[in-house]
N, C-alpha and C positions, 0 to 999 in steps of 0.2 A: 456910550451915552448913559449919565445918568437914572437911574431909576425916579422917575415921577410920581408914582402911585401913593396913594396914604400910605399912612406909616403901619396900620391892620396891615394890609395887604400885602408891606415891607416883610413884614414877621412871619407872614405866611409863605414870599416867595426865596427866604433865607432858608426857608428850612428845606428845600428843594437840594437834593446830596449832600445834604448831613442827615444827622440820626435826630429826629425830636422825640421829645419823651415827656407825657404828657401824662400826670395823674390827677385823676378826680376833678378836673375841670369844669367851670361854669358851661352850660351846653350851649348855647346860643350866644351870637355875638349881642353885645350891648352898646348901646347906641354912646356916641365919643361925649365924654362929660367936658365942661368947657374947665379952659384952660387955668382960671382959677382954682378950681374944685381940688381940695387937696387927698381927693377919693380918686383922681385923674386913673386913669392908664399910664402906664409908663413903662420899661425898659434900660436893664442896663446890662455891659458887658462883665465877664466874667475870665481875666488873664492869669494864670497860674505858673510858678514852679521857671520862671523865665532863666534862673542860675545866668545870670551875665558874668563872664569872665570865664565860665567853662572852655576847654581846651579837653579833646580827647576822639579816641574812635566811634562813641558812640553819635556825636554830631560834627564829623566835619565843616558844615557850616554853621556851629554856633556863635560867629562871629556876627553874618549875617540875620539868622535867623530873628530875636527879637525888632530887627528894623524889617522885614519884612510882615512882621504881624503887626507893628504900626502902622505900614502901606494898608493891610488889609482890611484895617479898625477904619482908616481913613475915606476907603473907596464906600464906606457905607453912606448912601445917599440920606436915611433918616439917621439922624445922629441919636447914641444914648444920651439918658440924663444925666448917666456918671461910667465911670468903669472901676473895678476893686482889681487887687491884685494882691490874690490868695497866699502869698509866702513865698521865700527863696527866689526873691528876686535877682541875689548875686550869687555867685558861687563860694563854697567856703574858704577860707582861706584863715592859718593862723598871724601871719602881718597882719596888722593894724594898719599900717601905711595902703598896703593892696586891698586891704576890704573896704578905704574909705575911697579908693580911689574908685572901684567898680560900684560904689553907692552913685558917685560922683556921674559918670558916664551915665550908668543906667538912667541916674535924672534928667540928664541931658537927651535920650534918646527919647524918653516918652512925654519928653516935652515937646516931641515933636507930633504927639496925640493933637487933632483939631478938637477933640473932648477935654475939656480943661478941668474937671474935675475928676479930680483919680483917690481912693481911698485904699491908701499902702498897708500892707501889715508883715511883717516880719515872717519868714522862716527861721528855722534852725540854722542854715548858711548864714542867713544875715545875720542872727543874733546871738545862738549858743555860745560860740567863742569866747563873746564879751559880758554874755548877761545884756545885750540890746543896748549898750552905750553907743557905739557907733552908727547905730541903726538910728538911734533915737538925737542926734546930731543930723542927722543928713533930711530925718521924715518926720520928726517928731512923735506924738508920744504910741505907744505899741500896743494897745488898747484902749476902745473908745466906743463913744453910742452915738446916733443921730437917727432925725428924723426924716420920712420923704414921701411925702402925699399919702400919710396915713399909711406907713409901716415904718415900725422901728426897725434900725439896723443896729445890732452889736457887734464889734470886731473884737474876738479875744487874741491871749497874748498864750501860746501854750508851747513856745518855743525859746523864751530866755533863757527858763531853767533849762541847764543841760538834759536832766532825767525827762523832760518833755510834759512839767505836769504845769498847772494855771496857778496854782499857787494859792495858802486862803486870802493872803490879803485883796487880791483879783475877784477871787470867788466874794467873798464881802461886796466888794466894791459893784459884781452883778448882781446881787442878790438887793442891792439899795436902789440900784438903776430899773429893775422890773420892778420896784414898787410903785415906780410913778407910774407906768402901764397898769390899762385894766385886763384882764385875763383873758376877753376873748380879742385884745389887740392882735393884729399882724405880726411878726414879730421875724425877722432875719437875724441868723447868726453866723459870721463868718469867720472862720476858724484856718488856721496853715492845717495839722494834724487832723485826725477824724476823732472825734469825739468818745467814741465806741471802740471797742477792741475791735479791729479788723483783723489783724494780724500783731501782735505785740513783740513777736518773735525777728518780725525785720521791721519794729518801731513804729508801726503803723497804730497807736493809737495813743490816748493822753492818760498818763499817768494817773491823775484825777476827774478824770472825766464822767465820770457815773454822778459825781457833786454834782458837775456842771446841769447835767439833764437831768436830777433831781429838782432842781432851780426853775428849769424849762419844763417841766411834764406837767404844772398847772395851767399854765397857758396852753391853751386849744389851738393857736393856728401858726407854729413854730419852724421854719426849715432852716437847715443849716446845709453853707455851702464852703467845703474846704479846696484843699490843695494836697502836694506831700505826697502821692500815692503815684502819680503820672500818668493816669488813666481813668476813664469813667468810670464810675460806680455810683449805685444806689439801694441803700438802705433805709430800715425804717427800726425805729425805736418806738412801741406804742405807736401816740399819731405824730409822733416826729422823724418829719423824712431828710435822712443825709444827701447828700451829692457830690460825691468829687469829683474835678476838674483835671481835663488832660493837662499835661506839661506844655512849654513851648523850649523843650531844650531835646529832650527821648522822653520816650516810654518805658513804662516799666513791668514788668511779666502779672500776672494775674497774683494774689497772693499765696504763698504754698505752691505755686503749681510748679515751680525750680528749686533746686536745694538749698541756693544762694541768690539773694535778689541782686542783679546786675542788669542793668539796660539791653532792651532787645535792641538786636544787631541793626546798626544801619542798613538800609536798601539804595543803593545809589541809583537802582530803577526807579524809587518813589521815596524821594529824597525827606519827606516829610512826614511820610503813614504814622497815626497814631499820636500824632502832634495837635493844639489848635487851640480852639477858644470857645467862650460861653456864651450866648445870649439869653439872658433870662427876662421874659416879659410879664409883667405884673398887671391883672387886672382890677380897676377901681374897683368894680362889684363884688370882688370876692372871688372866693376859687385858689386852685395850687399856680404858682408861677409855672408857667411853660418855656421850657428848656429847649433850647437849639444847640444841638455843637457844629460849630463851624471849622471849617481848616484852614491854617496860613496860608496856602496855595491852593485854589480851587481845583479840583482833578481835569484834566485836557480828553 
């Protein structure tokens, strides 16, 4: 049956066997601002690292697996206001003909989202190969900004260029986009790569990316949420906090802690560990968005 309850209460009994992670949060709840109010509450999900058209040991079922995280976007009784999806939506591939085709599917499946608004962005899979020509045919364009009840969202593009950097013409084109913002605006930045050196050594982070948060460390209320890594993480830069996003294809080892980064082994006991999705709830009043990770499969 349905879940009934407000959509507070939603957020709060989601996070019941996931991990939340909550910094510096407003302390008391705030009373629900009405439905015009562009300060509203809101919520949205957070899908990463989907690689559709993967084949291999590390997900025997990644045939299934992306249409099972749409089942599970779907069983959610309060619906997001949107959902993003962090990068590497397909799997790599040098054909053109097979990259446009797995563009092609993958639109198809998450058009099977009851959330009709979805905000795409490239990975390296999707994009490297071509310089995001074929990405930018199937979703349009690979970097972009909009508004949503008093936060800006920025999606950059840190994945055309092979070498994995944003590029100045990009970095220009942010630096003209945060002028229309006032400095202590809201401000979301959504990124495939981490922004910061996590690891450079197995690619984890952007080429130019120190620009980038040079751009962003005037603004006061800044977070950025990536992909790329296949596993949680959170960092902070000054008062800018990163957060990456699990995969929904495998996991990937801790950084450094293997010689070589290669997908941890499937478990055919717990077909999915280490897999899932985001919820991130935003409140009108102010405060850091609170973070829910959720899993494709809820545990039995």
């Amino acid at each position: 049956m349905p879940y009934q309850g407000s959509r507070r209460d939603l957020l709060k009994l989601m996070g019941v066997g996931g991990v939340v992670f909550a910094s510096g949060l407003a302390g008391a709840a705030k009373k629900k601002a009405k439905k015009s109010d562009v300060h509203d509450d809101f919520f949205f999900l957070q899908l990463s690292d989907t690689h559709w058209g993967y084949a291999g040991v590390s997900n025997p079922e990644a045939d299934v697996t992306l249409k099972k995280a749409v089942e599970a976007v779907n069983g959610v009784a309060a619906e997001p206001d949107f959902i993003v999806f962090t990068g590497d939506l397909t799997h790599t591939t040098n054909d053109g003909a097979v990259r446009r085709k797995r563009m092609t599917e993958f639109r198809d499946i998450v058009g099977g989202l009851k959330v009709k608004t979805l905000r795409l962005m490239p990975g390296e899979h999707d994009a490297a190969p071509d310089a995001g020509v074929a990405y930018q045919e199937n979703f349009g364009p690979t970097h972009y900004a909009f508004d949503h009840k008093g936060v800006h969202f920025v999606a950059l593009d840190n994945v055309s260029d092979p070498a994995g950097a944003v590029g100045a013409a990009q970095i220009d084109w942010l630096s003209a986009d945060l002028k229309r913002v006032g400095r202590d605006a809201r401000i979301v930045v959504l990124t495939h790569r981490p922004l910061f050196d996590l690891y450079p050594q197995w690619e984890w982070a952007t080429q130019d990316g120190a620009k980038v948060i040079d751009l962003l460390l005037p603004y006061q209320r800044v977070t950025v949420f990536y992909g790329h890594i296949h596993q949680e993480h959170h960092h902070q830069t000054e008062h800018i906090r990163h957060h990456a996003a699990r995969s929904l294809i495998f996991p990937l080892p801790p950084a450094g802690s293997v010689p070589k980064k290669v997908p941890l082994p499937w478990d055919a006991a717990t077909p999915f560990k280490g897999l899932g999705f985001r919820q991130i709830a935003v409140e009108g009043g102010g405060g850091d968005p609170r973070l829910t990770e959720l899993p494709i499969v809820k545990p039995t």
